[in-house]
C-alpha positions in Angstrom: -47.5 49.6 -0.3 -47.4 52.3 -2.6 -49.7 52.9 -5.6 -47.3 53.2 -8.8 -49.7 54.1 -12.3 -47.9 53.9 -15.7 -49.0 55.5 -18.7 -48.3 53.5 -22.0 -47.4 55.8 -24.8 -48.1 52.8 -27.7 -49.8 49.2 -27.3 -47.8 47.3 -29.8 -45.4 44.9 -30.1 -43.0 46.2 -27.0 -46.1 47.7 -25.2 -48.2 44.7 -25.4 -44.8 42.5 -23.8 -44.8 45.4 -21.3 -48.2 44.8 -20.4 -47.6 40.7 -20.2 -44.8 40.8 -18.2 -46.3 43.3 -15.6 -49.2 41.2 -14.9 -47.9 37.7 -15.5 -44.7 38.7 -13.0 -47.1 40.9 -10.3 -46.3 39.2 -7.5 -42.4 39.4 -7.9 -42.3 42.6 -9.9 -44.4 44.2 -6.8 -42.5 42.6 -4.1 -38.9 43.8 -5.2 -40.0 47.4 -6.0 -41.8 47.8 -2.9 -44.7 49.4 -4.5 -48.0 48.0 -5.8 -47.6 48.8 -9.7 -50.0 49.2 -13.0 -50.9 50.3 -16.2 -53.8 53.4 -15.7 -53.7 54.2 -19.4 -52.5 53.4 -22.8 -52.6 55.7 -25.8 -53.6 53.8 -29.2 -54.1 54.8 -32.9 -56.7 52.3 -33.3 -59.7 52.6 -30.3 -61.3 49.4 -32.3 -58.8 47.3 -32.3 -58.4 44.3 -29.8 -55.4 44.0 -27.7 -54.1 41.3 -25.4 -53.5 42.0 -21.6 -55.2 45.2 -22.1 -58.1 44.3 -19.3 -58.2 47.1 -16.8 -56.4 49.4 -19.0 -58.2 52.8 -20.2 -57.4 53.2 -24.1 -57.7 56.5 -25.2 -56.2 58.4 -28.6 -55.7 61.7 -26.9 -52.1 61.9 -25.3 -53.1 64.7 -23.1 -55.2 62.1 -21.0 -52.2 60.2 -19.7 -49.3 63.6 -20.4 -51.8 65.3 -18.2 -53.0 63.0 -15.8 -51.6 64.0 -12.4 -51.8 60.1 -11.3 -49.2 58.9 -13.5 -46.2 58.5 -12.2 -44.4 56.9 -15.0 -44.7 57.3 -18.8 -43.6 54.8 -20.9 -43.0 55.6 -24.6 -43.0 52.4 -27.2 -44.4 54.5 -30.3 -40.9 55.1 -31.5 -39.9 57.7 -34.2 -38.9 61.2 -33.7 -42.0 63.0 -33.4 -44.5 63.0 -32.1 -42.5 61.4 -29.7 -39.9 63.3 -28.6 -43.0 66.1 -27.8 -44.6 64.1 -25.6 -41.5 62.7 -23.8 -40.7 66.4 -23.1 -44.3 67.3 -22.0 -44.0 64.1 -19.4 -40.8 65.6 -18.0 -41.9 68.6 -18.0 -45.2 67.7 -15.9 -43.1 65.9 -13.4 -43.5 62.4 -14.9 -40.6 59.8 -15.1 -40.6 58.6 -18.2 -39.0 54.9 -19.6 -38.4 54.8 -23.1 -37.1 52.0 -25.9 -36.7 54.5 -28.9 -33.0 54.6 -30.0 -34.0 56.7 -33.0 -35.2 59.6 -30.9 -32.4 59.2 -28.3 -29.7 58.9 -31.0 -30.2 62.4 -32.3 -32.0 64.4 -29.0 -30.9 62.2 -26.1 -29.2 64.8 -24.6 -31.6 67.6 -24.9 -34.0 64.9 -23.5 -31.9 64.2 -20.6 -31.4 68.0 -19.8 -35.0 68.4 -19.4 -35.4 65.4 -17.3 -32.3 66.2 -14.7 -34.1 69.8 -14.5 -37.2 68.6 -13.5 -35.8 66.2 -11.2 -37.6 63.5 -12.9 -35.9 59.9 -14.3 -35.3 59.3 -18.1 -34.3 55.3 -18.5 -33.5 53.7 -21.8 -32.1 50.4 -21.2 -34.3 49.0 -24.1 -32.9 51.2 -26.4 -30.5 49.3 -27.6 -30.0 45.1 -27.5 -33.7 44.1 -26.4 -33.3 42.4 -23.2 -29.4 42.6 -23.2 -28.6 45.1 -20.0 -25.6 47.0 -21.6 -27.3 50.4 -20.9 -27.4 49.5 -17.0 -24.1 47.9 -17.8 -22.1 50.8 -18.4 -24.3 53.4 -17.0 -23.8 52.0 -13.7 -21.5 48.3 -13.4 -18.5 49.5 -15.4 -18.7 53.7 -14.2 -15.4 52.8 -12.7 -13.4 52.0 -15.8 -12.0 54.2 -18.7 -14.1 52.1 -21.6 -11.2 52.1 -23.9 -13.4 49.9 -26.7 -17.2 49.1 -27.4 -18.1 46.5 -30.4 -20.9 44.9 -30.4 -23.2 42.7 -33.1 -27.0 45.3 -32.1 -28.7 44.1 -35.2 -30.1 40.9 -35.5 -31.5 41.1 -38.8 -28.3 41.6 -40.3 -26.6 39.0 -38.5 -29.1 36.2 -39.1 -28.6 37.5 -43.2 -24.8 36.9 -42.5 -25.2 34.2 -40.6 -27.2 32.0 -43.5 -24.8 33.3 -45.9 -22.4 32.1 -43.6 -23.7 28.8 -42.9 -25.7 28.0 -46.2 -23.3 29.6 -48.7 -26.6 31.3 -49.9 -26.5 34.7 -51.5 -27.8 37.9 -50.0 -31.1 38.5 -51.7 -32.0 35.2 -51.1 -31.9 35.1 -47.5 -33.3 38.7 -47.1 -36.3 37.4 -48.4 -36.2 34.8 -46.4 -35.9 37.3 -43.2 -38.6 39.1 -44.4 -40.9 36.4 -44.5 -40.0 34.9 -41.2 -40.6 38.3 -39.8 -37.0 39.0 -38.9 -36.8 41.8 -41.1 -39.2 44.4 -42.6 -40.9 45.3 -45.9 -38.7 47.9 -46.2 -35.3 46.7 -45.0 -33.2 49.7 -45.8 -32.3 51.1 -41.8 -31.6 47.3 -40.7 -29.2 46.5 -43.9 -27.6 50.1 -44.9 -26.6 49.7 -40.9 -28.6 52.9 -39.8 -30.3 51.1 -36.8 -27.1 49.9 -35.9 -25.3 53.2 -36.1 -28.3 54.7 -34.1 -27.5 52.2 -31.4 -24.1 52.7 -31.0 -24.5 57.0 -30.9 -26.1 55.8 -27.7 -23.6 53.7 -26.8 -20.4 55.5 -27.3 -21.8 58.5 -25.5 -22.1 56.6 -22.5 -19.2 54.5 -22.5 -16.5 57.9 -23.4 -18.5 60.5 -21.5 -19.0 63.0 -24.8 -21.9 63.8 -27.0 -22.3 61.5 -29.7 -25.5 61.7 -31.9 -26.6 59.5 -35.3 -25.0 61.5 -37.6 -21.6 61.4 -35.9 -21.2 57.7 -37.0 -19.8 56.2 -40.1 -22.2 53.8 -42.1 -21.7 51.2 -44.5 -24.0 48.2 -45.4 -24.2 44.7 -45.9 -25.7 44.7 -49.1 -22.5 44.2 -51.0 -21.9 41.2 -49.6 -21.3 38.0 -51.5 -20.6 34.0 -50.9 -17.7 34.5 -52.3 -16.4 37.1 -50.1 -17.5 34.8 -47.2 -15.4 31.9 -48.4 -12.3 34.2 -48.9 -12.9 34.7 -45.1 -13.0 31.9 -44.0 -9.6 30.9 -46.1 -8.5 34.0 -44.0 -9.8 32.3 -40.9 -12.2 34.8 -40.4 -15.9 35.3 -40.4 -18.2 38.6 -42.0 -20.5 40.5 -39.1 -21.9 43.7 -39.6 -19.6 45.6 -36.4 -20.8 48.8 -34.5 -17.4 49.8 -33.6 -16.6 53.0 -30.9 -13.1 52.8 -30.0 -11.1 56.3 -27.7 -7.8 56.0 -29.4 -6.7 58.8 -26.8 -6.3 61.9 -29.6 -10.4 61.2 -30.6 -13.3 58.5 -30.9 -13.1 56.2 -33.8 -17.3 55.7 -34.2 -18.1 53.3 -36.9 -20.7 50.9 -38.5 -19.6 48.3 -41.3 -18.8 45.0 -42.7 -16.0 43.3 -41.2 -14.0 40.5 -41.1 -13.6 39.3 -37.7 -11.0 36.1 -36.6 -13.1 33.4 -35.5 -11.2 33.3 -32.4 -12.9 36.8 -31.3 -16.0 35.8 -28.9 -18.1 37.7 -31.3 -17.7 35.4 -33.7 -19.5 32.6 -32.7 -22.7 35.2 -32.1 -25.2 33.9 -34.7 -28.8 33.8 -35.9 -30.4 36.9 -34.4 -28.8 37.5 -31.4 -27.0 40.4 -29.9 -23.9 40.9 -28.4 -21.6 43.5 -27.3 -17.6 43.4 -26.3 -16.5 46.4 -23.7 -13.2 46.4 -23.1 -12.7 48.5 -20.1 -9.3 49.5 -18.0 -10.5 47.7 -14.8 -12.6 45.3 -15.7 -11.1 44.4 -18.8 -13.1 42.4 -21.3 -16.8 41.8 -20.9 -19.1 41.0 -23.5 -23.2 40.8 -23.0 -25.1 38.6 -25.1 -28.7 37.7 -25.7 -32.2 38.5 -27.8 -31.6 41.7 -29.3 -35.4 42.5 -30.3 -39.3 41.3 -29.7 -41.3 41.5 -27.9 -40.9 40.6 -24.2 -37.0 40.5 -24.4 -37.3 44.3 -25.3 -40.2 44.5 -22.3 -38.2 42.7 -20.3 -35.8 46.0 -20.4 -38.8 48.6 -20.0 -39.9 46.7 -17.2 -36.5 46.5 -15.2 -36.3 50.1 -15.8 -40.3 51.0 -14.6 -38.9 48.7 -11.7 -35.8 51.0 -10.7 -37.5 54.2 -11.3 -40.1 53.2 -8.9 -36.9 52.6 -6.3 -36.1 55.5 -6.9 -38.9 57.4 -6.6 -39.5 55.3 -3.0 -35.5 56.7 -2.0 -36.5 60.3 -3.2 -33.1 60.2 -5.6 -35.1 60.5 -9.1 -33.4 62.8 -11.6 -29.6 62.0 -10.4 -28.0 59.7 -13.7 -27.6 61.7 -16.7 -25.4 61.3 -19.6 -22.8 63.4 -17.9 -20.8 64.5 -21.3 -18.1 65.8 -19.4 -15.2 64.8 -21.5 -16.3 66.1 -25.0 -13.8 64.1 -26.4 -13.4 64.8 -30.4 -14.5 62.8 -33.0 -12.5 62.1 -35.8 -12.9 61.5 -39.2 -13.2 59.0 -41.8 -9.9 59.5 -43.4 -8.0 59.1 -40.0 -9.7 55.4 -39.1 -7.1 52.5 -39.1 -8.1 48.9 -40.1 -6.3 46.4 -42.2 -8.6 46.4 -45.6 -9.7 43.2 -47.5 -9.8 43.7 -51.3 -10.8 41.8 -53.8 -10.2 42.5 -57.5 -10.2 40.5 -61.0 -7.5 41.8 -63.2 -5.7 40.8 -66.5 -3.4 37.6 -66.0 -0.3 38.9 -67.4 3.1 39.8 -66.9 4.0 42.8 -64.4 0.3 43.1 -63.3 0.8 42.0 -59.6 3.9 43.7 -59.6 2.3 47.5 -60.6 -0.8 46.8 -58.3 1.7 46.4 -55.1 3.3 49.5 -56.6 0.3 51.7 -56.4 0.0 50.4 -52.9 3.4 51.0 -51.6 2.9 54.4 -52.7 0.6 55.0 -50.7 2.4 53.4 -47.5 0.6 49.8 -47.4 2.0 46.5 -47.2 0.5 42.9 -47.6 -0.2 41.1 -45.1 -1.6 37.7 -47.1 -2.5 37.9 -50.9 -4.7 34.9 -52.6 -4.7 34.7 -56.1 -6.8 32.4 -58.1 -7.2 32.3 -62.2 -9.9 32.3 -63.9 -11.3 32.3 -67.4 -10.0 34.6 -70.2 -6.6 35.2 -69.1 -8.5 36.8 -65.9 -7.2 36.3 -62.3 -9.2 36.9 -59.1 -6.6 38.8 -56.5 -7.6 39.4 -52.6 -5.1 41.7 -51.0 -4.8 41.6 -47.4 -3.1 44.4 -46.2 -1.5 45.9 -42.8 -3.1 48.5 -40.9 -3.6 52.2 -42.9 -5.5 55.2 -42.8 -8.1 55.0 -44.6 -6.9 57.9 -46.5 -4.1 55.8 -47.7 -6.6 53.1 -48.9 -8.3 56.0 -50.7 -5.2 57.0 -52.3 -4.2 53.3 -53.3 -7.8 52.7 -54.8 -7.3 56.2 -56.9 -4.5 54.7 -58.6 -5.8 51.0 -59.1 -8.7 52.7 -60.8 -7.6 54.4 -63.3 -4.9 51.1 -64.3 -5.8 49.5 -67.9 -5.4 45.8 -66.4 -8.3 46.3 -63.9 -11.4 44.5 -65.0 -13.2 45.0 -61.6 -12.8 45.9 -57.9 -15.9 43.4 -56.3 -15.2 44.5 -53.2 -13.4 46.4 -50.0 -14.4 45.1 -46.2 -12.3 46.1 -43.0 -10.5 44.2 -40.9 -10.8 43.6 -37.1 -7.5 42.0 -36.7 -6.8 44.4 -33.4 -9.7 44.1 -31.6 -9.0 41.2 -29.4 
């Protein structure tokens, strides 16, 4: 039985899981890769500090003593970030390592420089923990669903945001409230700003959508929009609507270009992603073939997210045994273009407060009818001071058309206040 020796780039949360899992599952993880398998050396900030399932493990704080090690086989990279990470990936490759890896940020923006390097070396590049923890979608349609034109990929790949929505949801609770309460159970972090602007998200999907459509997609490619706008009472109106509010990573080929998107959304509660709560992940791939699939499970922590390095270490070693390292790439053959924010098509929800009078309905479906919209549901509720709070529902449009509408609401005397404007995923079913 072979001798396979990893090199951990990073012994925290994910690497520590990486660590537990390979020697807590030895004998099964040993006996289906064929290979005898280990952790030679892990590189560490901190020499002092004390690690679990670190026994047997060099520590060192010099990268060059695992990049440079010619009995490494396999580097595995958990430090995250761009840089210095993205270096030492490259130097890995570069020396003939394979390398595993569960850093979407770096992927998101160089993943295809990164694979480049890797195919010309002839060495493996795996990512499956990249995005959804322990959820294989990577594998999924990197491999299972190569056979299908993916015509759709949404998917719920935050859990911090969807346990904040989910409260909301649940609790009728507001949304500073329940951040903090994320923060405290450790579901989000001091500074929350990538998981609630939607940036983690959107970095997720760039990986995503350039797999599934077979074109380069990168972070800054993708549309991003918050949750932090939120409110209860935008959550009740959706559920009047019979829908519920999730924060959507949406990559669509609409045939003439890629719709790639991160933002609130009202979802029916009939769609399966729905009923995805708390802090899980899912994701819905609609392919030609296979149809619908959705994948659903832990998006983050520790061993779900190990759980995914591991499976890849595991087929890298397969494929190192079958001599057919360096084959899968992202194969951006299609170069598909990617179109813009005023061409996306949703149904809008809008919610307004306006003066109760005479003519005042009647001039605001004016202003959209202009611009090509219809209604399809309006609620209208009154409220104090001769105010009324308005939700407009409407069809389908460009969201240059909403632009236009909202132009002209603007600048209309009997506005008091637009609270809000959240997308529809009526069509995505």
């Amino acid at each position: 039985m072979r001798n396979i020796q990893i090199g951990l780039l990073g012994f925290g949360t994910v690497g520590s899981g990486v660590a537990a899992i390979l020697k807590n599952n030895l004998y099964d993880i040993d006996t289906r890769s064929h290979a005898s398998i280990s952790i030679k050396k892990a590189l560490v900030r901190n020499l002092l500090k004390e690690r679990s399932y670190s026994e047997g493990i060099y520590i060192t704080d010099s990268p060059s003593e695992i990049l440079e090690d010619p009995d490494i086989d396999i580097v595995v990279e958990v430090i995250g970030g761009i840089e210095p990470a993205r270096s030492y990936m490259i130097s890995a490759l570069e020396h003939g390592k394979n390398v595993v890896t569960a850093n979407k940020d770096l992927l998101a923006v160089h993943g295809e420089e990164l694979l480049n390097v890797a195919q010309r070396n002839g060495s493996d590049l795996f990512f499956e923990a990249s995005v959804g923890g322990g959820i294989p979608i990577i594998s999924a349609i990197r491999q299972s669903l190569t056979a299908n034109q993916v015509s759709s990929v949404i998917g719920i790949i935050n859990g911090t945001t969807n346990y904040i929505l989910s409260a909301m949801t649940e609790q009728g609770r507001d949304f500073s409230n329940v951040l903090q309460e994320a923060q405290e159970l450790g579901y989000a972090e001091a500074d929350p700003t990538a998981d609630i602007e939607g940036l983690d998200a959107a970095r997720k999907l760039a990986i995503l959508s350039t797999l599934a459509f077979n074109t380069s997609v990168t972070f800054n490619d993708v549309f991003v929009e918050g949750i932090s706008k939120i409110s209860p009472a935008d959550i009740q109106y959706a559920s009047e609507l019979d829908c519920v509010i999730k924060l959507l990573a949406i990559a669509k080929n609409q045939g003439d270009g890629i719709e790639i998107r991160v933002h609130p959304a009202l979802l029916p509660k009939k769609h399966p992603l729905a009923a995805v709560n708390g802090v899980y992940n899912a994701v819905y791939v609609v392919g030609d073939a296979a149809g619908e699939t959705m994948f659903y499970g832990k998006g983050a922590g520790s061993l779900p997210t190990g759980s995914a390095v591991v499976s890849d270490i595991i087929q890298v070693v397969r494929n190192m045994e079958s001599k057919s390292t360096g084959l899968i790439g992202y194969g951006c053959y299609r170069n598909a273009p990617i179109k813009t924010t005023d061409s996306f098509t949703t149904g809008y929800y809008i919610r307004l407060k306006v003066k109760d009078e005479p003519r005042v309905f009647a001039t605001l479906a004016l202003f959209f009818a202009e611009a090509g919209i219809s209604f399809s549901s309006i609620i209208q509720k009154p409220r104090p001071e001769n105010n009324a709070e308005i939700v407009l529902v409407t069809h389908p449009c460009t969201e240059r058309q909403l632009r236009q509408a909202l132009d002209s609401l603007n600048s209309y005397s009997k506005l008091d206040k637009i609270y809000n404007v959240i997308r529809l995923e009526t069509n995505s079913i």
